[in-house]
Each structure stands twice: as C-alpha cells, then as structure tokens.
N, C-alpha and C positions, 0 to 999 in steps of 0.2 A: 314779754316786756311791755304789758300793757299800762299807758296813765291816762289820764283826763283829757289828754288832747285829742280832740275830736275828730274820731278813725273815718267818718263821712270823707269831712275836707279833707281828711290826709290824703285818703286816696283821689280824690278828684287834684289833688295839689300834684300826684307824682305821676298817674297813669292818664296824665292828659291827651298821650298819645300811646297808646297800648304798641303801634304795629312802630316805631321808631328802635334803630339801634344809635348802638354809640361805637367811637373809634377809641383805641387806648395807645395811643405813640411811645415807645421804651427809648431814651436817651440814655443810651450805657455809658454815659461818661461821670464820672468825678473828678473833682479838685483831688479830695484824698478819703482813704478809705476811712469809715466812722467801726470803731472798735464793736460794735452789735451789729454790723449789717452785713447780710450774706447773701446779696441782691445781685445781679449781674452788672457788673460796669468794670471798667476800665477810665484809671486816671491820667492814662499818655490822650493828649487830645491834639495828636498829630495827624489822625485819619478824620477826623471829624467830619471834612467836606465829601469824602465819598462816603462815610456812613449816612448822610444826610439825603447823597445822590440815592442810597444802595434803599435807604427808608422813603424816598419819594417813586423806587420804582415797585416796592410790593406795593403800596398805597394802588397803584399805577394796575399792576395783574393781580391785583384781589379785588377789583370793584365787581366783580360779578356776585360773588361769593354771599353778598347780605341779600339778592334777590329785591333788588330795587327799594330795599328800608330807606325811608331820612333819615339822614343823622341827627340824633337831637341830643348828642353828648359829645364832644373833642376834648380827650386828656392827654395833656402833656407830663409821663411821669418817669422813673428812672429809679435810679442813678439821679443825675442834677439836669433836670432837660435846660435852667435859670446861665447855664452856660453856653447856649445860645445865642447867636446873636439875634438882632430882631430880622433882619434878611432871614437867617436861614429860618428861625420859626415862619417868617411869611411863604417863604419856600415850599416848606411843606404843608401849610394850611391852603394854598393856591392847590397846591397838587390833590387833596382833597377835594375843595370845592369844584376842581376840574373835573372829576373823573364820577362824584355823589351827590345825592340830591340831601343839603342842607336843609335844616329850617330857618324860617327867617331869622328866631332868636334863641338857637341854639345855646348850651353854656358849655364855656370853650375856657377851660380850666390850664395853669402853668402852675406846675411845683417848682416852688424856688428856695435856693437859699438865701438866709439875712444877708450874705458878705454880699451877692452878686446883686442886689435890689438896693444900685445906687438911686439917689433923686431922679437925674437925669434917665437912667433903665426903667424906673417903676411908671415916668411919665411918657417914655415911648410904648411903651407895652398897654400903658390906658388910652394909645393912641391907635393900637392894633383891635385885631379882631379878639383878643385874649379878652376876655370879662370876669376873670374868676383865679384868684392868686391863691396857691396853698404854699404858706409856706413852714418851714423846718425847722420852727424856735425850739424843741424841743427842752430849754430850759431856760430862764432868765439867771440861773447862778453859774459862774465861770466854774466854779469846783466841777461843775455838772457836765456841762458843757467841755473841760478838759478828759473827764473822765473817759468820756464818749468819743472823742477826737474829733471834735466838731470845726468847721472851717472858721467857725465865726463866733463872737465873744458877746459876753453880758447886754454893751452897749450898743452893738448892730444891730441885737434882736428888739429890744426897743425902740431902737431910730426906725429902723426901716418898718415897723410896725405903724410908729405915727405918721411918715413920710405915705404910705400907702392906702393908709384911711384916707386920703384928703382925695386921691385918685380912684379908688377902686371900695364899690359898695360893698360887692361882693367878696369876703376873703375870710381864708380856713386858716388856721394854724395848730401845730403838732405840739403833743406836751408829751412825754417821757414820765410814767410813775414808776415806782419801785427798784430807784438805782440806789445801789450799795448805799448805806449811809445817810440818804436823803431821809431827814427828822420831818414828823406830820407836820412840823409848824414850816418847814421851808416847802413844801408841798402847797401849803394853804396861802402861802405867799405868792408861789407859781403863778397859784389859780386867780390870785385877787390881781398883781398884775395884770392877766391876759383879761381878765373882767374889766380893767379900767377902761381899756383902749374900745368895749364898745365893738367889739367885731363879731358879726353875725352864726360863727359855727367854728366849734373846736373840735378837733381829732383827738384822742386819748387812747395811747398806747403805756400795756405796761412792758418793760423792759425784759425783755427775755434772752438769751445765753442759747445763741443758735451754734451746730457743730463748724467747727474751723474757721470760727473768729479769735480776732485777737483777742476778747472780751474773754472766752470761754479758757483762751490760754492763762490770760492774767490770772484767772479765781483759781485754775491748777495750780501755778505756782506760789497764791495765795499772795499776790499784788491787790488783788482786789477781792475785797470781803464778796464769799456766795449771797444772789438773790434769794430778801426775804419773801418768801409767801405771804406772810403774815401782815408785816409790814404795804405788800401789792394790794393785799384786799383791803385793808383801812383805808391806804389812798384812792381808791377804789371809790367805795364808799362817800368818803369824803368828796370827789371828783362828782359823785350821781347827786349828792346834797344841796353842794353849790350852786351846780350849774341850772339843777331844777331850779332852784331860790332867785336864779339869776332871769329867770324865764326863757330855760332853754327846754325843747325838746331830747330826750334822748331814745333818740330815734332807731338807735342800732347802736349795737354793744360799746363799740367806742368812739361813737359820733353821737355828737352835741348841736343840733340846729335851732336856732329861731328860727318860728312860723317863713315857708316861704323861703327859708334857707340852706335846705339840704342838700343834701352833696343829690344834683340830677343823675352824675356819674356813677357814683358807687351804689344807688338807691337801682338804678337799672339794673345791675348786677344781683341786688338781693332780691328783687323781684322776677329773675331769669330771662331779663331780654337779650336779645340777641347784639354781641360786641366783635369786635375785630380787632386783633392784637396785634401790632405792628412793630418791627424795631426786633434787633436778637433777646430770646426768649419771653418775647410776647406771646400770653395766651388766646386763644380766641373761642368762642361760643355760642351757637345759634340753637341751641334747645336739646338740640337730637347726637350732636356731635363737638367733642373738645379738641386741641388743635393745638399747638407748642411751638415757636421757631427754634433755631440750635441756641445751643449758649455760649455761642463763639462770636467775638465780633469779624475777624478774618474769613473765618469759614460763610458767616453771614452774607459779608459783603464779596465775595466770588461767586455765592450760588446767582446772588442777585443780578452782577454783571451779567450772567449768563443765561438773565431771562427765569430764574428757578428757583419757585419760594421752598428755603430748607424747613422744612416744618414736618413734624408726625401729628399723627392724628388716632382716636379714639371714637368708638361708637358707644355713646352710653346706654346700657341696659336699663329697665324699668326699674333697675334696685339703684342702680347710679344714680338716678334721676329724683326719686324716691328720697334718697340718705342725701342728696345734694339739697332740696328743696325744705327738709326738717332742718337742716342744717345752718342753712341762711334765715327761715323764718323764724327759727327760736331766739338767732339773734339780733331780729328788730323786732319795731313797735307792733307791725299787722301780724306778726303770730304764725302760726299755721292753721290753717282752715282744711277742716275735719272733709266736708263736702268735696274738696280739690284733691286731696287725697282717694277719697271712691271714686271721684270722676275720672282721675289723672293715673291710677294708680289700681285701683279694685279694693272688692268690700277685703281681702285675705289685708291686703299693706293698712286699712283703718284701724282692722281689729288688733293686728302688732300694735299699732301706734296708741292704740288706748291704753291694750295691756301693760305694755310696758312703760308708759306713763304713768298708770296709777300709784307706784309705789314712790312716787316724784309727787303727784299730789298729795297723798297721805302727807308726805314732808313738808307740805307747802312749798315747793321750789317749782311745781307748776301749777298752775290752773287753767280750768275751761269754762270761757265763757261766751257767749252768743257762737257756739258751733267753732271758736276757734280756739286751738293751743296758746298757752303763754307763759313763759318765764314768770312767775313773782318776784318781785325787789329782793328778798332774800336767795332768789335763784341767780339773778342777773350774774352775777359775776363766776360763776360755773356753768354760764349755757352751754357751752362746748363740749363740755363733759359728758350731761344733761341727755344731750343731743345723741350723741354717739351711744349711748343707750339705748337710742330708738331706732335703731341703726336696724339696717337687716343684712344680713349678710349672704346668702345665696337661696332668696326665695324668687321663681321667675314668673 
C-alpha cells in the first residue's frame, strides 16, 4: 500500500520508541446491541462497578507480564467503554499509572458514542487524562443508522462532532460502507460531511454479515437486501479518492491519518509491539506468545475476585509469526520488508514469499520496491486475500 508519503518520516513519526507497549481496556458493556456486531458486551449495566473493580485488579497482577515496557498507548475500547463515568475511567487510569511506567505523553484514546458525548461529558473528558476520542458515527443518514440499531440519530452525530472539535485536537470517527441500499451518491455525502468537520483521521469499515447477528438473520429471512460486493469495492474506491484528495494518509487498509495523526494504538499492533489486553476477552501479545481472557463477564469477574486471570494462552510458531507479520504489513503503508523476513524468519520463508507473490505481481495487485512487499492501488482492497496466499501452512 505504498504512496508519496514519505516512508523516512513515517517511520521516525511511529517507531519513536521501538521498546514501548500499549494497554487495550474491553468495556463489555452497551446500551444495545447494533444489528452487525458480534463483539462481546453485555447491555444489563447493573454489575458495572465490580467489573470496573474485577478490570482494575488484572491491570493490578499483569504488571509484570510486559517486563518493565512504558506504556506509550491506553485504549479504551469495547462494547461502549463512552458509558463510563468519568470517576470510574479515572479509576482505572490511576490503577494503571500505579502499577506502570507511563510516558510523559502518552495517547490515551476513548471510544464513544454520539448519544453519550453530551457538552458537558465531552468537556470533562478534555479535562481528563483522555486526549484522543474515537467515535462511532458510522453514518450521518437515520435510514443507515436505523438499519444497524444504532443508539444515536442523524443529529447527535453531527452535534457532538462539532461540540468535540472545539475540545479535543485529536479525534477518529467510524464510517460504515457497503450497507444494503446505500447509493454512491449517499456514500459521497457520508464522506463530504465527515470532511467538513476537519477532523484529523477516519476509520473505514465495510459492512460485513458476521454468523448469529441479527443483521445475518434479517437478509435470511430477506428483511434486508444481502451485502453488495460490488457495490463495497466502488465505495471503497471512492473512500481511498476522497480522502487521499482530502490530504489524508492511508495508512492501513481502513484507516485514514493526517500527517502526525495516526492511530499510535493500532499502528503498534501492525508493527508487532508488544500489548496487553485487559477486560473479558481481551487479547494480549508480546511477540512470542498470544493470550485471550474468557468471554464471560461473570465468570470474569469471580476468577478476578479470587486473585486469577481466566485467560489461555498460545505459543506462536515461526510460521504463526511469519503469516501474522505478511498479514498486518500488506495491510498498511510500510509493506513488508523482504530482509525481515531472512532475518526473522530464514532464506526457505523469503523464497515462499516471492514465489508466491509473483503471480500477484504479474497482476499488478503487488509490487516490490526498495526490498519491500506492497499492495498496489488496484490490490488495496483484496490485501486479505492477497495475503493469505502467501501464507505457509506447515513449514518449520
């Protein structure tokens, strides 16, 4: 996914601190459930305050675990973490900074939604240690927005859009392509919107039909027209047009930064730093080994009482590590680097990776340049695919 923007600065812009991890917090709560999402939450928010205790004490017996890394990333994400109070997010960023070595200016990201990002919420929160709001417009049309079962309407995601520029430099928001019926031109609308307000980095996801959602039930019973492909790639398209014109980076498959605006959070993860997954079924990752909590919030908060983080764990092989690292670099800007691979990996894992690339070059859908793998524009929106082609499957 290579452009113009200059891979030097990029990289001195993200890996300013190579040996830093990050924390990723799971708030399993919602308001209600959104008809696409198959994420883990719970909408009763009657246990809140001991999930909060139950999430400040793994915080509490996992500080060993990163081997003394700073933290230079705090996500708040979920479910709705925007349903928090400000105590209890402070709650838990105390209990962080008690037990880990911080950086001075860390980015210390909250996913919220429109409804709960009153005036008065958006200016305690720019009064916190929070500096970075993602929030969950996913569309400016009610049509869109009802389809999905969204808590919040046309006119929240606007207000609280302009309410939040005045407070907060930093701030991402989610767009939704490829939902039933959504016409190019209401799409192009989406984007000119989200353009108006001036805010530094977009997320772009297309709409997908995960098993035992409501969404998946609807189009069985033919309530709601199936996801066009067709229709996903043109917005697609139209999404990398824009936003490039707009002077964004696109940085990674479905993230949008201006210079100096990227996600610190998710850009650690595609570079493979080491993170910590806190909250029921947070995952965690330190290079060599993956890590899962349960997906239970009761069962959660009992093991916790009792002193005992419920989590499994994984050791990854050199082919894990391998298909994990093509995986994430084909879908940002830095590529995959041919050298990392012999180093990390041996000359048997480069020579797959060419071979089986070449027939992806012939297509144009990748190229190699200065020693590193890359998507072309016409690959972009099949790196996944792309990817898993260069996959290995049981070479040790």
């Amino acid at each position: 996914m290579h452009s113009n923007y200059d891979h030097i600065a990029f990289q001195k812009e993200i890996k300013a601190d190579p040996s830093s991890a990050g924390i990723y917090i799971h708030i399993p709560f919602c308001k209600q459930a959104c008809h696409y999402c198959d994420f883990h939450f719970s909408t009763s928010l009657g246990k809140k305050e001991i999930m909060i205790a139950a999430i400040c004490r793994e915080i509490e017996l996992r500080k060993n675990e990163l081997n003394q890394q700073p933290i230079a990333t705090i996500y708040f994400g979920g479910g709705t973490p925007s349903v928090l109070s400000q105590l209890e997010i402070d709650q838990i960023l105390d209990t962080v900074y008690k037990h880990y070595t911080v950086l001075d200016t860390p980015e210390i990201t909250l996913e919220a939604n429109p409804d709960d990002l009153s005036l008065k919420t958006i200016k305690t929160l720019a009064a916190s240690k929070i500096n970075r709001l993602s929030i969950g417009i996913q569309s400016f049309f009610e049509e869109d927005l009802k389809l999905m079962n969204r808590a919040h309407n046309a006119i929240e995601a606007k207000t609280c859009i302009e309410q939040a520029t005045q407070y907060f430099d930093n701030i991402s928001i989610d767009l939704i392509y490829g939902i039933p019926e959504m016409s190019d031109a209401r799409w192009i609308k989406n984007l000119e919107t989200a353009l108006s307000f001036d805010i530094p980095h977009i997320s772009s996801y297309a709409l997908t039909v995960e098993p035992k959602t409501a969404l998946e039930k609807f189009i069985a019973k033919g309530i709601v027209p199936p996801i066009n492909d067709e229709a996903a790639q043109r917005h697609f398209e139209i999404l990398v047009a824009m936003l490039n014109d707009a002077g964004f980076v696109h940085y990674e498959l479905s993230n949008f930064g201006k210079p100096a605006y990227f996600s610190q959070n998710n850009t650690a993860y595609w570079l493979g730093k080491s993170y910590l997954g806190i909250g029921p079924s947070a995952h965690s990752y330190n290079g060599k080994e993956r890590s899962w909590n349960i997906s239970n919030n009761p069962k959660y908060i009992k093991a916790l009482q009792q002193n005992e983080v419920p989590k499994e764990m994984e050791v990854l092989t050199t082919t894990d590590r391998y298909n994990e690292y093509v995986m994430t670099g084909l879908r940002t800007i830095w590529g995959v680097s041919i050298s990392k691979i012999t180093n990390d990996f041996g000359d048997s894992y480069a020579k797959h990776l060419l071979l089986q690339a070449q027939k992806h070059i012939e297509e144009d859908l990748l190229q190699i340049k200065g020693a590193y793998l890359f998507v072309t524009p016409k690959g972009k929106f099949l790196s996944d695919g792309i990817a898993s082609d260069l996959f290995l499957v049981n070479l040790k």
